[in-house]
N, C-alpha and C positions, 0 to 999 in steps of 0.2 A: 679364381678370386672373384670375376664378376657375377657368377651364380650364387657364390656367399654371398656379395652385394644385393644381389634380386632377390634373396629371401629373406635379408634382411626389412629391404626397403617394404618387400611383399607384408613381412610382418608390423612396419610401422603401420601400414595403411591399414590392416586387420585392424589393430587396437585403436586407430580413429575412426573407424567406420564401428566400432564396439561401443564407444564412446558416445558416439551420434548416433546411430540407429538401436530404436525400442525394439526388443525381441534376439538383439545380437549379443552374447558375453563374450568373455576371453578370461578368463582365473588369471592369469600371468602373464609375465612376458615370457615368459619361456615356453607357456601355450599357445602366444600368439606364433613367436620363429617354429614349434613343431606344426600348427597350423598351413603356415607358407611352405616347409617341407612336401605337408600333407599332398594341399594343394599342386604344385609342382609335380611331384609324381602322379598325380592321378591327372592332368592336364599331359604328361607326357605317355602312358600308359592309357588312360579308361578313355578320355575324352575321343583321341581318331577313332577307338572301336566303334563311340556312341554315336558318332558323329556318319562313320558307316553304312549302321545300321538303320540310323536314322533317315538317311541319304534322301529318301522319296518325300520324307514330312518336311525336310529344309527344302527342298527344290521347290515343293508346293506351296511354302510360305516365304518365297524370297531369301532365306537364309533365316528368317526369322527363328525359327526353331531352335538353333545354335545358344540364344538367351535360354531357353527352358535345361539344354544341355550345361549350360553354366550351374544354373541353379541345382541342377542332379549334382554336378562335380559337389557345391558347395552342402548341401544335404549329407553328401559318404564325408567328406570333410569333420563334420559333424558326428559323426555315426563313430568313428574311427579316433579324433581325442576328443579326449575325456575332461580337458579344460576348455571346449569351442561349443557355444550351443546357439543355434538358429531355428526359432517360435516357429515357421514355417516354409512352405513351399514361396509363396508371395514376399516373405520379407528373404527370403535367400535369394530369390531373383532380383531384387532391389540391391541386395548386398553385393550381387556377383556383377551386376552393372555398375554400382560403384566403386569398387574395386576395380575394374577393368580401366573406369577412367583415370584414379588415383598412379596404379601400377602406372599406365602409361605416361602419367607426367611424371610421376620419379623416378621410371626409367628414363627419361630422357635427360637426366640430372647424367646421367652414363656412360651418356653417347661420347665419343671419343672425336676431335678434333682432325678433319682431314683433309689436313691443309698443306701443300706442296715447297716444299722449299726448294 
């Protein structure tokens, strides 16, 4: 149940971040929840490969790397449905830093109370 919640939430922040940023669409809502799918699998799947492989160019730039790796996820994102289109490599990395901060504050809408009686 709280993975449907995460792609739910994953999917509002798509259609606001579609909304506010030039170069970002979404056709639907039901492109933006396959979108958060998308992402989600390829986040649990492609990203540790790339992240791997990439290992020497993150170490070399402090982790910085791991941003450009966002931007590849959100690119096959792209590639992959057919209602999500992002104008480029600079605005998908824009999008994918925004995103990261959105997710994280609606995921914390989540977090579950752990409190001891």
């Amino acid at each position: 149940m709280k993975t449907f919640l995460k792609i739910l939430l994953t999917a509002v922040a798509v259609i606001v971040l579609a909304n506010i940023l030039p170069g970002v669409a979404v056709a639907s809502y039901v492109s933006a929840i396959v979108v958060a799918a998308v992402i989600a699998v390829l986040n649990m799947i492609v990203r540790p490969l790339l992240i791997f492989f990439t290992l020497p160019a993150t170490i070399v730039t402090f982790g910085l790397f791991i941003f450009v790796i966002n931007a590849v996820i959100i690119i096959l994102a792209d590639k992959l449905v057919a209602g999500f289109t992002v104008s480029g490599f600079w605005t998908a990395l824009l999008f994918s830093i925004l995103l990261s901060i959105f997710r994280s504050a609606l995921f914390s809408l989540l977090k579950e109370d752990k409190r001891i009686n």
